[in-house]
Each structure stands twice: as C-alpha cells, then as structure tokens.
N, C-alpha and C positions, 0 to 999 in steps of 0.2 A: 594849146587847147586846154581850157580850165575845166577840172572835176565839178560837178553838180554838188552844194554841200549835203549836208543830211539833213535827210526829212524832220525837219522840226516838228512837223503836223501830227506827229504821234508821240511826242516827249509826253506829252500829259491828255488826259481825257477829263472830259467833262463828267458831270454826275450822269447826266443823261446818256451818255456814250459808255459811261462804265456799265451802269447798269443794264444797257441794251447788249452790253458784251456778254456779263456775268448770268442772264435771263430773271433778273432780279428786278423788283419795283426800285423807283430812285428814291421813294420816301422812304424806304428800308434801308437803302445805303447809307443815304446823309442822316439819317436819323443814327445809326451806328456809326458813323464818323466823327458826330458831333460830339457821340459820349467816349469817342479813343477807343472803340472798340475794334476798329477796323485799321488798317494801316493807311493814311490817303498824307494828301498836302495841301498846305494853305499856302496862296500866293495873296500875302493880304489879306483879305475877306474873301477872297475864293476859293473854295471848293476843288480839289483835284485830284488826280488818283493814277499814277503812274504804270507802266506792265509791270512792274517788281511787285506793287501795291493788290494790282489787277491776280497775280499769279499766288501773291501770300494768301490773300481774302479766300481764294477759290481751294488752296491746300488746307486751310483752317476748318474748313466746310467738311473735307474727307472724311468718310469713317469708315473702319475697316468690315468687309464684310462677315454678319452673323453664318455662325458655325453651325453646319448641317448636321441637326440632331433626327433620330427617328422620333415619328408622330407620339405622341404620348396616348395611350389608349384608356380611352374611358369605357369605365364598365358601365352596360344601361341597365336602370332602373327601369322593373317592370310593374304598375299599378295594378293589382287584382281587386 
C-alpha cells in the first residue's frame, strides 16, 4: 500500500488566495510585493507567496498594544 504524497496544493498561493487569507485587497499585496516590501516568490513572472511568506507579512503588521493611561482632564472654559 503506497502513502498518498504531500499536498502540493498549498506549497504556494496565489495573489488572490493570499490576500483572501490575510483579509487584505490583492492590489495592496502585489503592489508591496513588487516594491520588496513584502516577503513573496517569483516563479518566473509569477506572483506567489508561501505560509512562511503568509505568516512574516501578517507578524510585520503586529503592534503592540497602547498602554492604559488615565483620561487627561480638561479644564472647561466658561464664557460670561
């Protein structure tokens, strides 16, 4: 009995599969892809973008959450 090999179907994704991953427009992606802003692969002239690629993009995005200061209180101004 031979093992099934590995799903190839998800080695690489499309623009359009990354960005319906990421919840991002695909002209956003490839448009930062093109300038090396992003981590992705060229096969050739195509386009692609792997989970390692999928996982950096989306940690690069992080920011840590703003620190819970109290309200700042402003003093009112009363017109007589």
């Amino acid at each position: 009995m031979s093992r099934p090999g590995p799903d190839t179907s998800r080695l690489l994704h499309t623009p359009a599969e990354a960005a319906a991953l990421l919840a991002v427009r695909e002209s956003w992606l490839r448009r930062k892809a093109g300038r090396r802003e992003i981590p992705c692969t060229f096969i050739g002239k195509h386009l692609r973008f792997s989970p390692d690629d999928l996982t950096s993009i989306a940690h690069a995005g992080a920011r840590p959450a703003r620190s819970t200061r109290p309200p700042v209180r402003r003093s009112k101004s009363f017109r007589d």
